[in-house]
Residue, then its C-alpha position, 0 to 999 in steps of 0.5 A: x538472462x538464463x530464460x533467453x528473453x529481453x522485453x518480458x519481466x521476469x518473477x520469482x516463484x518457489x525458487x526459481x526466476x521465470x517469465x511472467x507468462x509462465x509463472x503459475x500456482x495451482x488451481x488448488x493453491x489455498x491463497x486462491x481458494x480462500x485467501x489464505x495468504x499475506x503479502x507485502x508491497x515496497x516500491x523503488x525510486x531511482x530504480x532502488x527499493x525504498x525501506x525494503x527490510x520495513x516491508x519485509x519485517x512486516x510481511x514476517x510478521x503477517x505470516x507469524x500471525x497466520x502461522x505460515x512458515x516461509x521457509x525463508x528468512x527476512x534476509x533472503x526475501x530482501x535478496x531475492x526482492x533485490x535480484x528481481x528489481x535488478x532483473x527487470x531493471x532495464x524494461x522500466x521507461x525514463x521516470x518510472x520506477x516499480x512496485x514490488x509485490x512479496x507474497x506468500x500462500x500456506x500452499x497446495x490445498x491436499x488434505x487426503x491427497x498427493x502434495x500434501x508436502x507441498x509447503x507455501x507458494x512464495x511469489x516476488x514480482x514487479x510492475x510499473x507504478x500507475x504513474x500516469x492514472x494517479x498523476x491528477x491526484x497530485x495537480x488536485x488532491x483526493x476526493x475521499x468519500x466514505x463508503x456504507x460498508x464498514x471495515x472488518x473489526x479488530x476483533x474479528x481479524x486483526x488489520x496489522x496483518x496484509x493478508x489477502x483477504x480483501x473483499x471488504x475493501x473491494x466491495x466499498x471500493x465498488x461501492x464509490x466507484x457507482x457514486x463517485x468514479x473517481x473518488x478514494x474510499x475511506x472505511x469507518x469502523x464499527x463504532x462510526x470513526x475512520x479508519x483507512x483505504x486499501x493500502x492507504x491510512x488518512x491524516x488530518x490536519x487542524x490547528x497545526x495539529x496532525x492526527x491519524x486513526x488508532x494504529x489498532x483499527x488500521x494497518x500501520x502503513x510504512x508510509x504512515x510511520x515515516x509521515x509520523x516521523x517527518x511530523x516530529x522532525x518539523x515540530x509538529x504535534x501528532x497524535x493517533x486519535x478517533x477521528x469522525x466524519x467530522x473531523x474530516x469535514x472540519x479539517x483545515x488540511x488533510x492528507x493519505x499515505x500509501x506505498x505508491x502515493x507517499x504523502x499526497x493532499x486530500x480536495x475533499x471529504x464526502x463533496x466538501x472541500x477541505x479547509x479553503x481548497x487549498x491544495x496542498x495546504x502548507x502543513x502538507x506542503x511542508x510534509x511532502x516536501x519532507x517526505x521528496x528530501x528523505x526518499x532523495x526524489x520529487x516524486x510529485x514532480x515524478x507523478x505531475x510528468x505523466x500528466x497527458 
């Protein structure tokens, strides 16, 4: 590696490939001043980037929204997300694999100022994924509960951006962190129905029937479309619907999608347990199973390894 060293991951920043420690933004850099940024996130299995060119045509979209130009076109980021998986390849352990994080800020906040040229800060790292943290919600399904800050409406700023601007989830994150630790939050909107978690969307199962919320009150995950997807393939009816908390609390089966997660069972909805507390149910077992064969690694196998 030009930067001489071995054992510290290397990012890409503005151009440039340089250590971790040593990448830096400005104090006056807009995506730290007021969030005014967008990201995206893909994830490896085997050491490869899964559905790369997705999650960049995502991330372009986000910035077309905010109306921030890159300077790089989609086939660039794809190459330079590539070249910094391959850069730190060898500093990942035996069964791990990496999320990868692409970001772009409008830049250098110098209105009156020098560097008022600057351009946008674009940022591509990696980091291990959490396996060992988030292994039990594999061996025991999801706690969802739903939090009593709602999720930031449509009308005020459309969720199908990944923006930076992410003080709504965290404050209700927080917020089941004092209630139940261990718990994943699910917002409801304005109008009382579900909606997502940060960086997840939930599905519920009942009769053989899945159903998801509206894509227009969510960010429509990656992993969300390719669960869709696996629906259809196996014959399953699935529909984009207002769901309830009970909904949720009458479910047979239910089940979140995320980048890192995949598909991964939900045990319960705000204490009670899911259906009869099978974990998974078969529905979701049929999906997860699935979801192993198209991404051609058993990524719960994967997670269930670093149990302690």
């Amino acid at each position: 590696m030009s930067d001489g060293l071995s054992n510290e991951r290397v990012v890409y920043l503005n151009g440039e490939y340089v250590p971790e420690s040593r990448a830096q933004i400005s104090i006056s850099d807009r995506g730290f001043i007021y969030g005014d940024a967008v990201f995206d996130t893909a994830r490896t299995f085997g050491g490869k980037c899964y559905r790369l060119e997705e999650h960049v045509d995502r991330l372009m979209r986000s910035l077309r929204y905010v109306q921030i130009d890159p300077g790089l076109s989609a086939a660039e980021f794809c190459a330079i997300a590539e070249d910094v998986i391959e850069r730190n390849l060898h500093l990942l352990d035996p069964n791990e694999d990496y999320w990868v994080y692409l970001r772009v800020t409008r830049g250098p906040n110098y209105p009156d100022g020098p560097g008022g040229d600057a351009g946008p800060t674009v940022i591509v790292t990696c980091v291990p994924l959490p396996f060992a943290k988030r292994a039990p919600l594999f061996r025991d399904g999801i706690d969802v509960v739903v939090p009593a800050t709602r999720r930031t409406p449509p009308e005020a700023l459309n969720p199908a951006a990944k923006t930076h601007n992410y003080l709504n989830l965290i404050v209700a994150g927080l917020e089941t962190q004092k209630s139940a630790p261990d718990a994943w939050p699910v917002l409801l909107d304005t109008r009382g129905f579900l909606t997502e978690g940060s960086g997840s969307n939930i599905f519920l199962v009942q009769n053989d029937k899945v159903r998801t919320p509206k894509a227009q009150y969510v960010l429509p995950g990656v992993s969300r479309a390719i669960s869709m997807d696996l629906c259809r393939d196996l014959g399953l009816d699935i529909q984009e619907d207002d769901l309830s908390p009970f909904d949720a609390t009458t479910a047979d089966e239910a089940f979140i999608t995320s980048t890192s997660l995949c598909l991964c069972p939900m045990r319960s909805f705000n204490g009670t347990a899911i259906g009869d507390g099978t974990v998974p149910g078969p529905v979701t077992a049929k999906l997860i199973a699935a979801y192993a064969a198209e991404v051609k690694t058993d990524y719960v196998a994967q997670y269930l390894s670093h149990l302690p």
